[in-house]
C-alpha positions as CSV (number, residue, x, y, z in Angstrom):
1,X,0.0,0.0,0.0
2,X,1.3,3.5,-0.5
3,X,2.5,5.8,2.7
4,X,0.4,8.4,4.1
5,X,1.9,10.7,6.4
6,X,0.4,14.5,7.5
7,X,2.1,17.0,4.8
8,X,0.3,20.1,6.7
9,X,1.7,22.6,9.0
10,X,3.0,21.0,12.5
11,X,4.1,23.3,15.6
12,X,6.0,22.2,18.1
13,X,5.2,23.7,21.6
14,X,8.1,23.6,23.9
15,X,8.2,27.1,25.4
16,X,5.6,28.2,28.1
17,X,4.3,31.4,26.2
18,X,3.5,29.7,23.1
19,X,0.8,27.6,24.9
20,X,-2.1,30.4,25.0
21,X,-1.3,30.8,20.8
22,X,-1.7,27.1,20.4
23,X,-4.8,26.6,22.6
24,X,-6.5,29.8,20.8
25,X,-6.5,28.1,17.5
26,X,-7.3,25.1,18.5
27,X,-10.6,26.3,20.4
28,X,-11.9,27.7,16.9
29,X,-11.9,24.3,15.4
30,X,-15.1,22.3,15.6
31,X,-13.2,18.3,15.9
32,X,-9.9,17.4,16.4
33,X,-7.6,14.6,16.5
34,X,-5.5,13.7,19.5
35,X,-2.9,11.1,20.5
36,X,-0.2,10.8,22.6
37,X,3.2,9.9,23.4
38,X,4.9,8.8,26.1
39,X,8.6,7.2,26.6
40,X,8.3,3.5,26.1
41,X,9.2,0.8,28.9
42,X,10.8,-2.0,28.3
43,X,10.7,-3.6,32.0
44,X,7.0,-5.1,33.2
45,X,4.8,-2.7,35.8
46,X,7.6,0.4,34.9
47,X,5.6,3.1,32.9
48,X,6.4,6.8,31.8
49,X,4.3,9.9,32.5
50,X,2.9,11.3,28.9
51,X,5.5,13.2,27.6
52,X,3.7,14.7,24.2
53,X,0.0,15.4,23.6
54,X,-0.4,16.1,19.7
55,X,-4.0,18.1,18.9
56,X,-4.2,18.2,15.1
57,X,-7.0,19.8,12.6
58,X,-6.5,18.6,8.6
59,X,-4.3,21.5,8.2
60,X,-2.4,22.2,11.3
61,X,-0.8,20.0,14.3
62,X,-0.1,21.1,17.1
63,X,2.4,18.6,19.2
64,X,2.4,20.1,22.9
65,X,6.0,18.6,25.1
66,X,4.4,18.2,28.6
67,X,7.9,17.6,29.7
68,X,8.9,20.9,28.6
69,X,5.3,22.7,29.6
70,X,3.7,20.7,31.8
71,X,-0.2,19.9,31.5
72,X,-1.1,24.1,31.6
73,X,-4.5,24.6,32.8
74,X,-5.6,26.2,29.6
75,X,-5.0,22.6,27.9
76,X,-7.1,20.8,30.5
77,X,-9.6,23.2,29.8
78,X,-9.5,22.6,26.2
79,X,-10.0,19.1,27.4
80,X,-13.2,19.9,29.4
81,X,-14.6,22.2,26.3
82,X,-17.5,20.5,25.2
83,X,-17.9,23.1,21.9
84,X,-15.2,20.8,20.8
85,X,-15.1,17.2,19.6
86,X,-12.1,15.5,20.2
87,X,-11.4,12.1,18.5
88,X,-8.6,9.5,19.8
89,X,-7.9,6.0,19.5
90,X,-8.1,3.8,22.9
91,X,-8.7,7.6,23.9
92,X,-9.2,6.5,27.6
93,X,-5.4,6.0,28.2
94,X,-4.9,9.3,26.8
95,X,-7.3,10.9,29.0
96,X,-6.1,9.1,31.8
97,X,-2.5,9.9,31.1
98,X,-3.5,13.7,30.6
99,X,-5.1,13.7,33.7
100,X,-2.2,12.4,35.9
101,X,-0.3,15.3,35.1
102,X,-3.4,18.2,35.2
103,X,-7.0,16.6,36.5
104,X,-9.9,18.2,34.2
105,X,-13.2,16.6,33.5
106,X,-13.0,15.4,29.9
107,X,-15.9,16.4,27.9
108,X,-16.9,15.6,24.2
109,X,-14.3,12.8,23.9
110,X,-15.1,10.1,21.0
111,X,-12.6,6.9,20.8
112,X,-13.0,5.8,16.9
113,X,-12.6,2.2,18.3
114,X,-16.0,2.4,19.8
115,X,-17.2,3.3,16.2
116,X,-15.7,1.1,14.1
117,X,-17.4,-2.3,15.0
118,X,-20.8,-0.2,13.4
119,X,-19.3,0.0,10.3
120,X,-17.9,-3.3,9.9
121,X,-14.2,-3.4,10.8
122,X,-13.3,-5.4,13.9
123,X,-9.4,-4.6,13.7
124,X,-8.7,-2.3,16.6
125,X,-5.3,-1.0,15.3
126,X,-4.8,2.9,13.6
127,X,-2.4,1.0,10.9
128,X,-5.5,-1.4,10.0
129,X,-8.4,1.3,10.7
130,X,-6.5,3.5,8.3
131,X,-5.6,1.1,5.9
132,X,-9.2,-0.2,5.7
133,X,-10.2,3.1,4.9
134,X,-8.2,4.8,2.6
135,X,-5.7,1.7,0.9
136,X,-3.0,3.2,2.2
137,X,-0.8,2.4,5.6
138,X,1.1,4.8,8.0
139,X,4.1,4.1,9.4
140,X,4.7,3.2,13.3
141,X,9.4,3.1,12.6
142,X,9.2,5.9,15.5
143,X,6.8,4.7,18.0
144,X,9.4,3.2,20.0
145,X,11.6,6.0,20.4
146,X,12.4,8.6,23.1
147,X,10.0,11.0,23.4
148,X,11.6,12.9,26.1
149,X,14.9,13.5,24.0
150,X,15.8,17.4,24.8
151,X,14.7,18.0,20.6
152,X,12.4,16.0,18.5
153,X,13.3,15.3,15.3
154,X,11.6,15.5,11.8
155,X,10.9,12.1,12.3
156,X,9.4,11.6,15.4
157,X,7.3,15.1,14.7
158,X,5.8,13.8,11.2
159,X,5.1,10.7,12.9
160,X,3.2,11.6,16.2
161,X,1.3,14.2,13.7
162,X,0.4,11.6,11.8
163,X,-1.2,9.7,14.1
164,X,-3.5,12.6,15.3
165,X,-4.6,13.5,11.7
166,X,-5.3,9.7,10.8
167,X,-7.6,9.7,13.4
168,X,-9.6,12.5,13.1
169,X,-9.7,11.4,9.0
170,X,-10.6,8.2,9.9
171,X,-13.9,9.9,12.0
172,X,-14.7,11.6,9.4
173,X,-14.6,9.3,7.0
174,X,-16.8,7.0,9.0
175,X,-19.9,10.1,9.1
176,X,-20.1,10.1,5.8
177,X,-21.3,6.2,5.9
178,X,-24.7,4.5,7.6
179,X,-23.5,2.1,10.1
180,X,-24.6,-1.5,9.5
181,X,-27.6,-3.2,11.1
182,X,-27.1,-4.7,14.3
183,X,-27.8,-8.3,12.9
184,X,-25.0,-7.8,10.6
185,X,-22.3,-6.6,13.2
186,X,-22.9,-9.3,15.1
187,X,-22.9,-11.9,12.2
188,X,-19.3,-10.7,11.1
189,X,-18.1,-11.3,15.1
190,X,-19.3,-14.2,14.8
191,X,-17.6,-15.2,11.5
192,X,-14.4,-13.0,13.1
193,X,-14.4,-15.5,16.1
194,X,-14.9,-18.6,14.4
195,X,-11.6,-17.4,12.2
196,X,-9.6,-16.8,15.1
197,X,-11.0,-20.3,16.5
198,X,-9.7,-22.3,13.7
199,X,-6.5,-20.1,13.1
200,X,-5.6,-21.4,17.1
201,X,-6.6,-25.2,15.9
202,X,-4.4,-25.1,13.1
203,X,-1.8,-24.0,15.1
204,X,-1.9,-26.6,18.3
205,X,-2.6,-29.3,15.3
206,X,1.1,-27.6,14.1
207,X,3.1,-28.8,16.9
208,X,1.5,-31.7,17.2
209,X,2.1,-33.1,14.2
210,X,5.9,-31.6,14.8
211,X,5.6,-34.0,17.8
212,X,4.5,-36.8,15.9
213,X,1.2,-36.8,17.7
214,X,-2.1,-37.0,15.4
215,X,-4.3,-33.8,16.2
216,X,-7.6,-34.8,17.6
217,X,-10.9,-34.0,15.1
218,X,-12.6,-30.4,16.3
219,X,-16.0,-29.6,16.4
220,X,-17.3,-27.9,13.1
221,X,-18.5,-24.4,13.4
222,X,-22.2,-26.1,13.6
223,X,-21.5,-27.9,16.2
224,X,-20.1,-25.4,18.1
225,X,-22.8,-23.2,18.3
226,X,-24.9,-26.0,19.3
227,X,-22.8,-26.3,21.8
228,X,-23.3,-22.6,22.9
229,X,-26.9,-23.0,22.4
230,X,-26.8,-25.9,25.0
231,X,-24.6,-24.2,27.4
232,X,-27.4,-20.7,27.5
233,X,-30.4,-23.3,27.8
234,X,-28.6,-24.7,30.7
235,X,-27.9,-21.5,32.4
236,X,-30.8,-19.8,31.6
237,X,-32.6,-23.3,33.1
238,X,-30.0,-23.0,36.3
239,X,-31.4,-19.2,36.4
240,X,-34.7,-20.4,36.7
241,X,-34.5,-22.7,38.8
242,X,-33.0,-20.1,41.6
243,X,-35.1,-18.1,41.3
244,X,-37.9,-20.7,41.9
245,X,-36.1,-21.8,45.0
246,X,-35.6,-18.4,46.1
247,X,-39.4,-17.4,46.1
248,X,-40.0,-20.9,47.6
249,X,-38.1,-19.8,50.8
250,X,-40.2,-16.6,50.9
251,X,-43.4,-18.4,50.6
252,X,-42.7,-20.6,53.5
């Protein structure tokens, strides 16, 4: 697939004074794209305090350095502005990140994964979202890299810009669609689930067969979800009979 990557304007905000500018532009804009970056960890439970917020419109991205300017209250403000859409990706984190360094009520906050399922894409990831989208694939070479480095570099700048533009495109992109019906959805997790099912099985059957061992014969997809079936009946039937029991004892 060919590269996308945001051509437009992108401002880096590393000095104090240049917040209020930043934050002024951004509140005339009617939805936004946000991400964030934070130092990765490469050790379990050790994790890094957001180090970039990025805020970006189609033309112009705006990549605040929270360890340069902190979390200024104006930007947890913007945060809380409900005039404002913002769009993320797993946006929760990102919130939560923001508000470890400035609590704000976040307000008008869509994450594009709770959209996407509607519209018939069960991949979770920006890279897939996007590439479902628009045929085309951005690049993650500098998600891994140091985010608190004393200057960021073209690189890491046209990358975390990126990321906040693809989103907000992506959002876009889905308004312009009808969602599917509900039925629908639900048939294509189903038919997601079964693939993943059999993708496992063909994989255990693998190193068995490496092992000399003769995989065992699965159920079909059919049998399966008579199996499911049977399993609900009997809960429902279990649920039942509780509460039976449980008005019983009242009675007496």
């Amino acid at each position: 697939m060919p590269v996308a990557a945001f051509e437009g304007e992108v401002i880096v905000v590393d000095q104090p004074e240049m917040v209020h500018e930043a934050v002024r532009w951004l509140k005339k804009q009617r939805v936004v794209g946000v991400d964030t970056e934070a130092r990765p960890s490469f050790k379990r439970g050790l994790h890094y305090p957001t180090a970039l917020v990025q805020i970006a419109s189609r033309r112009r991205c705006y990549l605040f350095r929270l360890t340069h300017v902190g979390m200024p209250q104006e930007l947890a403000d913007f945060f809380a502005d409900e005039r404002i859409c913002k769009v993320g990706l797993a946006f929760r984190d990102d919130i939560n990140g923001l508000r470890r360094r400035r609590d704000f009520a976040p307000a008008n906050c869509v994450d594009v994964q709770s959209m996407v399922a509607k519209y018939g894409i069960l991949d979770l990831g920006l890279q897939k979202i996007f590439a479902i989208c628009f045929g085309k694939k951005i690049s993650k070479t500098q998600q891994l890299t140091n985010w608190e480095n004393t200057h960021l570099t073209p690189e890491q700048a046209r990358y975390a810009s990126t990321d906040a533009w693809a989103t907000l495109l992506i959002y876009e992109e889905l308004l312009k669609h009808e969602p599917l019906p509900a039925d629908e959805v639900a048939a294509l997790k189903r038919a997601e689930k079964e693939r993943q099912i059999e993708h496992q099985q063909e994989v255990q059957d693998q190193r068995l067969r490496e092992q000399g061992i003769e995989p065992p014969r699965h159920l079909t997809p059919e049998e399966r979800e008579a199996h499911r079936a049977e399993k609900r009946r009997e809960a429902r039937k279990r649920k039942r009979h509780r509460k039976a029991e449980r008005k019983r004892r009242v009675d007496n």
